[in-house]
C-alpha positions as CSV (number, residue, x, y, z in Angstrom):
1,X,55.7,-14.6,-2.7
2,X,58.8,-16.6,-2.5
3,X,58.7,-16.7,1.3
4,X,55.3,-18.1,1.7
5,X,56.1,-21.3,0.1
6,X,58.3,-22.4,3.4
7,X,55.8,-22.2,5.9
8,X,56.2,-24.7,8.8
9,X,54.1,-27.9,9.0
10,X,51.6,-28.1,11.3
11,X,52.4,-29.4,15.0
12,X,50.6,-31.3,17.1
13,X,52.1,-28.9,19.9
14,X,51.3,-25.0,19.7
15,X,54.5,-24.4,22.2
16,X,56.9,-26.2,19.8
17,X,56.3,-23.5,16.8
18,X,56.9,-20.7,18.8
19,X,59.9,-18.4,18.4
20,X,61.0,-19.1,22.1
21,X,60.9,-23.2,21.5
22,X,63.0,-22.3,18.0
23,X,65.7,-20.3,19.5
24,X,66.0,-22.7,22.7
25,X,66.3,-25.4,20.5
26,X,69.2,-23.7,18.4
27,X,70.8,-22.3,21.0
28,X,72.4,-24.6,24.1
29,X,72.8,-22.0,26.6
30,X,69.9,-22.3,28.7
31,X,70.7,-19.3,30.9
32,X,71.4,-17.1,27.7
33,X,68.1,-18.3,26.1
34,X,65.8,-17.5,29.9
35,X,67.3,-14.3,29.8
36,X,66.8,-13.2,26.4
37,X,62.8,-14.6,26.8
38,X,62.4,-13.0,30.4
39,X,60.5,-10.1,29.2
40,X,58.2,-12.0,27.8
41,X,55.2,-14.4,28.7
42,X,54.9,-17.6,27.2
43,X,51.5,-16.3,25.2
44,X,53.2,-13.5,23.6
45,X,56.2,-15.7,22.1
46,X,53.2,-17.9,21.0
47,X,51.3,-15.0,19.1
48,X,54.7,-12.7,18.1
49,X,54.2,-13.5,14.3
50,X,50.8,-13.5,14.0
51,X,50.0,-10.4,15.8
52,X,53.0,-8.5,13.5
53,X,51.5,-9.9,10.1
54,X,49.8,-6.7,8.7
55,X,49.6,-3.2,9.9
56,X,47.1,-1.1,11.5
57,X,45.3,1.8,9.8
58,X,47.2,5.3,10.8
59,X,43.6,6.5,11.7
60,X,43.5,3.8,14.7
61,X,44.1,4.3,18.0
62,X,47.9,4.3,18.7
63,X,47.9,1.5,21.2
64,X,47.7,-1.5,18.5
65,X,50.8,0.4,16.6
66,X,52.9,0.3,19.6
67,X,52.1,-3.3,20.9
68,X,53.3,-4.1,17.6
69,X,56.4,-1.7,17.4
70,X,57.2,-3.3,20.8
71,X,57.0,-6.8,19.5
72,X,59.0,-5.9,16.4
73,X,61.6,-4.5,18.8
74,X,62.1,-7.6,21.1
75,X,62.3,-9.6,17.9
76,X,65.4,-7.3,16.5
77,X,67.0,-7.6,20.0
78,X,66.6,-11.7,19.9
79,X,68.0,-11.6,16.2
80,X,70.7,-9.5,17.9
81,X,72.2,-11.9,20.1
82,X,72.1,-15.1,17.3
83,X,74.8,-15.2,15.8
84,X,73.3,-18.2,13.3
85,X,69.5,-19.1,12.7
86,X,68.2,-22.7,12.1
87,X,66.5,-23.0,9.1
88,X,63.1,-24.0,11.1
89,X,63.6,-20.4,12.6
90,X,64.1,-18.3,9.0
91,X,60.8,-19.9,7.4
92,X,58.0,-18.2,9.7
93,X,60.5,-15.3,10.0
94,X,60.8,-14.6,6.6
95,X,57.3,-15.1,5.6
96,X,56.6,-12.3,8.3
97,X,59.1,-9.9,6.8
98,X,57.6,-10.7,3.3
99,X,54.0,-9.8,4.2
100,X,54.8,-7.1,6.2
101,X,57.3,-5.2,3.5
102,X,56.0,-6.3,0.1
103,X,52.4,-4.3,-0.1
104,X,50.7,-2.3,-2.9
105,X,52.3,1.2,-2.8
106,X,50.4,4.5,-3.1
107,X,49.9,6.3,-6.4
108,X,52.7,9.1,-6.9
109,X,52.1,12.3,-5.7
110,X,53.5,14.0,-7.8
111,X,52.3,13.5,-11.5
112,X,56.6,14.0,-12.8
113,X,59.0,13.7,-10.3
114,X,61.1,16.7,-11.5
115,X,63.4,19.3,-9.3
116,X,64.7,22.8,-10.4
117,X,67.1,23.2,-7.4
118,X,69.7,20.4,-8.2
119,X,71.5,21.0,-5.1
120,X,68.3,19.5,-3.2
121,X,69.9,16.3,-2.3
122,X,66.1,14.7,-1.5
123,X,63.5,16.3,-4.2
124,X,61.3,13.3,-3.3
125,X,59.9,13.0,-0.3
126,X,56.3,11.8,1.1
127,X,57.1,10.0,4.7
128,X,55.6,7.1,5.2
129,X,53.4,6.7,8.5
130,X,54.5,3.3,8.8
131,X,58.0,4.0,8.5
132,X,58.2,3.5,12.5
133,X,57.2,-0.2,12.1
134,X,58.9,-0.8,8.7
135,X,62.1,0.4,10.2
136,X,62.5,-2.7,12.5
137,X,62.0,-4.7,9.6
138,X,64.4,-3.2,7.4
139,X,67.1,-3.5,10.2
140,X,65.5,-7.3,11.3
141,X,66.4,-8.2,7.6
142,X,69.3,-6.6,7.0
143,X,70.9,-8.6,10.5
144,X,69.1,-11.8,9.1
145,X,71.0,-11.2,5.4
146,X,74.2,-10.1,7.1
147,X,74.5,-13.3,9.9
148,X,72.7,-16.3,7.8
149,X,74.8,-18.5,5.3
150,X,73.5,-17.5,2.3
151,X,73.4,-21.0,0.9
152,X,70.6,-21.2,3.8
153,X,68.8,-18.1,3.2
154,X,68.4,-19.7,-1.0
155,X,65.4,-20.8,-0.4
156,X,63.6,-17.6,1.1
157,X,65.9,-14.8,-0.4
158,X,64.8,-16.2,-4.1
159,X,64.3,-14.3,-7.6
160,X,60.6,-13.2,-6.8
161,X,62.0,-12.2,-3.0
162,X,64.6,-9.7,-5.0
163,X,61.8,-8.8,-7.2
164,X,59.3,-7.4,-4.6
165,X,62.2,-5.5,-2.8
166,X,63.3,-3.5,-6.3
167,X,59.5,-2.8,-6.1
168,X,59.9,-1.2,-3.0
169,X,62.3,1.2,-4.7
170,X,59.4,3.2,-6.0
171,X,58.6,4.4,-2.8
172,X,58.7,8.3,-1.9
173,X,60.3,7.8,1.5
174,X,63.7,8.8,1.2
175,X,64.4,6.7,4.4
176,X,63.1,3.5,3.1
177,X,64.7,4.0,0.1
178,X,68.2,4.3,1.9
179,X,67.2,0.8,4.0
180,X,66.4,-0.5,0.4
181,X,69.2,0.7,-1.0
182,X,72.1,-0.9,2.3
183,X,69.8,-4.0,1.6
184,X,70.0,-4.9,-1.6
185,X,73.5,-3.9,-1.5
186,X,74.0,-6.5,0.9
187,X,72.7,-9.0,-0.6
188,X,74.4,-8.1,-3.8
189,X,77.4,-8.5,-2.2
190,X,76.8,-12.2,-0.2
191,X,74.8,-13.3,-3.1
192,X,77.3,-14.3,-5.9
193,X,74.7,-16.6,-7.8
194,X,72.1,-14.0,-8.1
195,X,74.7,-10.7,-9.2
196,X,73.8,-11.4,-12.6
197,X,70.2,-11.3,-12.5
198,X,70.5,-8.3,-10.2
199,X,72.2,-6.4,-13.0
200,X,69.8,-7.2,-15.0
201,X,66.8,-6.5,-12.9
202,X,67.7,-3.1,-11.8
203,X,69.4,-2.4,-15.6
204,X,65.3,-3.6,-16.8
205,X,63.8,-0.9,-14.4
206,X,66.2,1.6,-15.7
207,X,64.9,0.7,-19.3
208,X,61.3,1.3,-17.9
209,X,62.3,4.6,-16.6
210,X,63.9,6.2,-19.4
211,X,61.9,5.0,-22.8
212,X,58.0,4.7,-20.9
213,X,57.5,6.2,-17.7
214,X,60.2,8.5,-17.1
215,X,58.8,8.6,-13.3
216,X,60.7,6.7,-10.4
217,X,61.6,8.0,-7.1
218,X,64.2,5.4,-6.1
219,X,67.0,5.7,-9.3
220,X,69.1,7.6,-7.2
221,X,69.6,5.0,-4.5
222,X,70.1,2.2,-7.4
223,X,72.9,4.3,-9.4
224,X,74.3,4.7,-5.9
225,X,74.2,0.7,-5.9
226,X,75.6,0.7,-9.4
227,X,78.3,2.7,-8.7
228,X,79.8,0.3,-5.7
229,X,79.4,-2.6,-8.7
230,X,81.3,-0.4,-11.3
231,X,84.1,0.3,-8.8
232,X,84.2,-3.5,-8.4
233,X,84.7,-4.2,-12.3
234,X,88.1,-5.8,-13.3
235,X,90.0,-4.5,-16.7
236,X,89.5,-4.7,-19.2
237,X,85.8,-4.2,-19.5
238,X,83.1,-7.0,-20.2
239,X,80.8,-6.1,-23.4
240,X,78.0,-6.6,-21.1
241,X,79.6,-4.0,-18.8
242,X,79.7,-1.5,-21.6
243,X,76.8,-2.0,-23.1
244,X,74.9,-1.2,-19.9
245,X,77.0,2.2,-20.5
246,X,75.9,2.9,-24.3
247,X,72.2,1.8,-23.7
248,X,71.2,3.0,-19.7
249,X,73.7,5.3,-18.4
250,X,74.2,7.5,-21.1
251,X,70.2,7.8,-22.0
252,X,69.4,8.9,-18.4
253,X,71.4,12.2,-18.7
254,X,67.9,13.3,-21.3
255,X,65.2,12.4,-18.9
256,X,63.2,15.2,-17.1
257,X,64.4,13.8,-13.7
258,X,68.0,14.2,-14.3
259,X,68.9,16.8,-11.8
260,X,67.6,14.5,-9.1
261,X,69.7,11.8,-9.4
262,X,73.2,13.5,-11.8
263,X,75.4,13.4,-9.0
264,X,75.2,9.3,-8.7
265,X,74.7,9.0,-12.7
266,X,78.0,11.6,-12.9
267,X,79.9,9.0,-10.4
268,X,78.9,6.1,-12.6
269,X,80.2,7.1,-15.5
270,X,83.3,8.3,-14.2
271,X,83.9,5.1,-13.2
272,X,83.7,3.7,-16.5
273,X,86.1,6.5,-18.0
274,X,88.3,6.0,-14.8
275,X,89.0,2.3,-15.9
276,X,89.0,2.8,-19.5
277,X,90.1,6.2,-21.1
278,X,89.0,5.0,-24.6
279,X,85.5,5.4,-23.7
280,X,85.9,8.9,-22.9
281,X,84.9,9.8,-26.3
282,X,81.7,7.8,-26.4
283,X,80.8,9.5,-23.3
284,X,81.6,12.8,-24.3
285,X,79.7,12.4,-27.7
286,X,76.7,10.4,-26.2
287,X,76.3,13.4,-23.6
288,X,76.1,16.2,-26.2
289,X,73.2,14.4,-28.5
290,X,70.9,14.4,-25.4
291,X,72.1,18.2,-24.6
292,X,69.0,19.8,-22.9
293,X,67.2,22.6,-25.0
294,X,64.9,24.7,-22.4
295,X,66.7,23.2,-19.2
296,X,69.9,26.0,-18.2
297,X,70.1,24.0,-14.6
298,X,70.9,20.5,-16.6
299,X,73.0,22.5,-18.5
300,X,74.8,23.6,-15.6
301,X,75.7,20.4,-14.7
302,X,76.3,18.5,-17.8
303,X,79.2,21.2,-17.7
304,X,80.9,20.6,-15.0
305,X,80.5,16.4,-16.1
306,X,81.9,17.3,-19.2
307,X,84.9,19.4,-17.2
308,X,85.4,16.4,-15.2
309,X,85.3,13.7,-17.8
310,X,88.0,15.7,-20.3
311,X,90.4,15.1,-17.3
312,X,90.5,11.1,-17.4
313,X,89.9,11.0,-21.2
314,X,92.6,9.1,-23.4
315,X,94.8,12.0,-25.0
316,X,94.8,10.5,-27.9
317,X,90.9,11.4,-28.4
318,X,91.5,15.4,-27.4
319,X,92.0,16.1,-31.3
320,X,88.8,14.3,-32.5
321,X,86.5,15.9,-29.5
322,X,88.3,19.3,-29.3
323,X,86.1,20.6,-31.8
324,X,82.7,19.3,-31.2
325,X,83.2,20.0,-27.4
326,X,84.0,23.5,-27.6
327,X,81.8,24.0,-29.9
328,X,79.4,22.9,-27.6
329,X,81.1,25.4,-24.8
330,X,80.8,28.6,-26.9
331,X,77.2,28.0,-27.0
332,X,76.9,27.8,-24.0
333,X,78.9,30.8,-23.0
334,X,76.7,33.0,-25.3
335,X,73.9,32.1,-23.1
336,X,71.7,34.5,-21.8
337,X,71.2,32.5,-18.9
338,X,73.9,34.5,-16.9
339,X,74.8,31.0,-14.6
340,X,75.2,29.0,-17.6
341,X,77.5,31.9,-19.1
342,X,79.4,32.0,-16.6
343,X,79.8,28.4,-16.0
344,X,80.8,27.9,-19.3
345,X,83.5,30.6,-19.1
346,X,84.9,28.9,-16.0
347,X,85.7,25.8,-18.2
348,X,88.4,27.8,-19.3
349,X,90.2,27.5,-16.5
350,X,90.6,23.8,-16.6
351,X,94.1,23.2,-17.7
352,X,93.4,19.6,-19.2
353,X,90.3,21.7,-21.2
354,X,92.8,24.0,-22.6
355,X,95.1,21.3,-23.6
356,X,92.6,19.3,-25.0
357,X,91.5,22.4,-27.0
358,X,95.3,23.3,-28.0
359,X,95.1,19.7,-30.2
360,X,93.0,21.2,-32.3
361,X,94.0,25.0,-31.8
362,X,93.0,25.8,-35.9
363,X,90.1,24.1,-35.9
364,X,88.7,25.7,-32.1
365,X,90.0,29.1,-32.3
366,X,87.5,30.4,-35.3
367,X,84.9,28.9,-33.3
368,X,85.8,30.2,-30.2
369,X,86.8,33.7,-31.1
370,X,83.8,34.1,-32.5
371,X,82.0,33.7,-29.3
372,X,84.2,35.8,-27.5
373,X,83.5,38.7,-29.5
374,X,79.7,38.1,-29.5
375,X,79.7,38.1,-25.7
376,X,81.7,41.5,-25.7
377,X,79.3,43.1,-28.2
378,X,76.0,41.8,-27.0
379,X,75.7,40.2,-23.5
380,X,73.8,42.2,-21.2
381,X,75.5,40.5,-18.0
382,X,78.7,42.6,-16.6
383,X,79.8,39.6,-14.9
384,X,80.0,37.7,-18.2
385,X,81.5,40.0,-20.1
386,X,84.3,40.5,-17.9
387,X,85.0,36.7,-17.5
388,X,84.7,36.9,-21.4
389,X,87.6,39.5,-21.4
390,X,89.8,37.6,-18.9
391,X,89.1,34.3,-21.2
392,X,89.8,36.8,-24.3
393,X,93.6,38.0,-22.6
394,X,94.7,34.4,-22.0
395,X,93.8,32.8,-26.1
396,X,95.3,36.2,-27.1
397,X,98.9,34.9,-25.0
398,X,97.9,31.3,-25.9
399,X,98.5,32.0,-29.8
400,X,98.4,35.7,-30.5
401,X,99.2,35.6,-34.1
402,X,96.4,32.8,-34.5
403,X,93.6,35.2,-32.4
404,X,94.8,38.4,-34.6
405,X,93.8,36.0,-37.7
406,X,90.5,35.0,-36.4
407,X,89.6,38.6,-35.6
408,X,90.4,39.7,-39.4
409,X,88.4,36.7,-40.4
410,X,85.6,37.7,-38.4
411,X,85.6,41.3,-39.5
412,X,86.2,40.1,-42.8
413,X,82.6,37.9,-43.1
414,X,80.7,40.7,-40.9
415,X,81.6,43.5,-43.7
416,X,80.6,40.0,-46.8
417,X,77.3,40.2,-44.6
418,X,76.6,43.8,-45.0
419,X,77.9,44.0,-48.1
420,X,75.5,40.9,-48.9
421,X,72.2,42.8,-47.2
422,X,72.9,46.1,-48.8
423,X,72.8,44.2,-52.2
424,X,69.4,42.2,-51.3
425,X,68.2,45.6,-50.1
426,X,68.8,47.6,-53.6
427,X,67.1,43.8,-55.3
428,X,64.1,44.6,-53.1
429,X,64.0,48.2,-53.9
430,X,64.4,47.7,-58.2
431,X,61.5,45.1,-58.0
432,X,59.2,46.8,-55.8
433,X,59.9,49.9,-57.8
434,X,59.3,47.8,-61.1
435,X,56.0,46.2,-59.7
436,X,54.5,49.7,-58.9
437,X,55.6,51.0,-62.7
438,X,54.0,48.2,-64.1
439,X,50.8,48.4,-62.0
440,X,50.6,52.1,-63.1
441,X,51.0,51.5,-66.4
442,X,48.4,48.8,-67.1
443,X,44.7,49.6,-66.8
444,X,42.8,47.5,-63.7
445,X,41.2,44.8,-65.0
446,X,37.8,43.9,-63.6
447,X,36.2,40.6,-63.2
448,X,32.4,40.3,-64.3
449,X,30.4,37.8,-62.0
450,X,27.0,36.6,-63.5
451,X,24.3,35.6,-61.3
């Protein structure tokens, strides 16, 4: 690891290595300095990052855990009250931090991390039993990343360093993941050389995610991060910027995990669509290719997206999308799937919906009225169908002339249909009736086998 390579030469004098002789060195307020250190005896300053280098078993006795918890705290108090760290002070400190955080994680409990109650804001969650060690080292680092000049911390907060902690995203404990998640942050934001291969990084395990393992328990916390970056963008848009868009944010609404993380992924592109209206239409199309099939809670949500998203769009695109999108929305509101019925029925009550659908009023209204009628004739749900009548009074004030026309159009192709099976029936019946004259007329015909 990147931190190992700055460990301190060796000393002639034990005392001179310790964290004590560090901090008095760096610091030239000898009182501060005895009274930060007057809790603790001159062997345990010696031995404080040794004895905190790995972690006891959870089957041991509890007394090894808490000398160490203890140790870890007195160090987070020290780093506390220093306000700057000399660079003979961040080596052994950092290498501590590294071997204590970066470690092999446990396989995944769960063989798809996948939720069916979207409103659970945590669908993944195995605590750690080492959380109450790892906690002071989250916090340790984050005051380390937060005080230090970065231009100091270079050398230990390195490409591999960055590496292991987007590891650590994998985890199932939803608390690391949220000290993950503040911490990389962090450093995202002090760390101006390394944004770039940040992006890129977390845009790689994104790619992972969606086309191999579609299985990662931290892709919440990272759109999260992603969505403070997207805020920061300037306009207009970099083609790198929007091709993270086309190629990672738009493929994560068809993974299985989607409901776990939509509300950050719905943020994100927002964001995009907030800054640039144009790309309200790629957005819009890109969404319905990867509608969900068996899925009526991803469709739930993809709804309301959709609702949101048709109120930044650029007008101009309400024409070309009017079509396909309510297309899309009379499918959905002939569901039987009562909530996605209904949900799709509210839609209707989203002013910028209804003038989007208004720029293309001949082209949506066959479509539309169609469903209506459908829903009337045939939904078993008496909460849909009287949504579907309230929807029905307020297209037929919209453009009543227009609704009458569909209606007759509608009628019109129902009676071509019967019409249409009434003549394949009488077909049917003259050739069956043909096939059984001819079998009676014509002698059966036997076929002689020799042996």
């Amino acid at each position: 690891m990147a931190a190992q390579r700055n460990t301190l030469p060796a000393s002639p004098r034990r005392r001179s290595t310790t964290l004590q002789r560090l901090f008095e060195l760096d610091s030239r307020d000898e009182n501060r300095s005895t009274n930060v250190f007057m809790f603790l005896s001159n062997s345990e300053n010696e031995e404080i990052l040794s004895i905190i280098t790995y972690f006891s078993s959870p089957l041991e006795s509890p007394s090894p855990q808490d000398l160490k918890r203890l140790k870890l705290t007195q160090l987070l108090s020290i780093i506390k009250q220093k306000t700057t760290l000399h660079d003979q002070t961040l080596a052994p400190l950092m290498l501590m931090l590294s071997k204590n955080l970066f470690r092999p994680l446990p396989p995944p409990s769960n063989a798809s991390i996948t939720s069916d109650f979207p409103d659970d804001e945590d669908p993944i969650s195995n605590f750690s039993p080492k959380w109450s060690h790892l906690q002071i080292l989250y916090d340790i680092l984050l005051r380390v990343v937060a005080s230090t000049d970065p231009k100091m911390l270079e050398d230990h907060v390195d490409q591999p360093f960055l590496l292991n902690l987007l590891a650590l995203f994998q985890s199932e404990d939803p608390r690391e993941r949220e000290s993950l998640k503040n911490l990389y942050h962090r450093i995202y934001l002090r760390f101006t050389s390394y944004r770039s291969f940040m992006r890129k990084s977390m845009t790689d395990v994104f790619l992972h995610y969606i086309f191999d393992t579609d299985r990662h328990c931290g892709i919440g916390e990272l759109l999260e991060i992603w969505g403070s970056i997207i805020n920061g963008f300037t306009i207009p848009l970099k083609e790198e910027h929007k091709l993270f868009l086309m190629r990672v944010l738009i493929p994560l609404h068809k993974t299985k995990g989607m409901l776990a993380y939509h509300r950050q992924l719905a943020y994100c592109v927002s964001q995009f669509v907030q800054k640039e209206p144009v790309l309200g239409g790629l957005v819009v199309r890109g969404i319905l290719r990867y509608w969900p099939v068996t899925s009526c809670q991803k469709e739930i949500l993809l709804i309301g997206e959709l609702e949101d998203l048709v109120e930044n769009i650029d007008p101009d695109q309400y024409r070309k999308l009017a079509l396909p999108l309510c297309s899309r929305i009379t499918k959905c509101l002939n569901s039987w799937n009562s909530q996605v019925a209904e949900r799709a029925l509210y839609v209707w009550n989203n002013e910028h919906f209804v003038k989007m659908a208004s720029a293309a009023i001949e082209e949506v209204f066959p479509v539309v009225v169609e469903g209506m009628e459908k829903n009337l004739k045939w939904h078993w749900s008496k909460s849909v169908g009287q949504l579907t009548e309230n929807v029905k009074v307020m297209l037929e004030e919209m453009h009543p002339f227009l609704y009458s026309k569909c209606l007759e159009e509608i009628d019109l192709r129902e009676y071509k249909a019967r019409l249409d099976e009434m003549q394949r029936k009488e077909k049917w019946e003259r050739i069956e009736m043909a096939a059984a004259r001819k079998e009676f007329l014509q002698p059966p015909h036997y076929l002689c086998v020799s042996h």
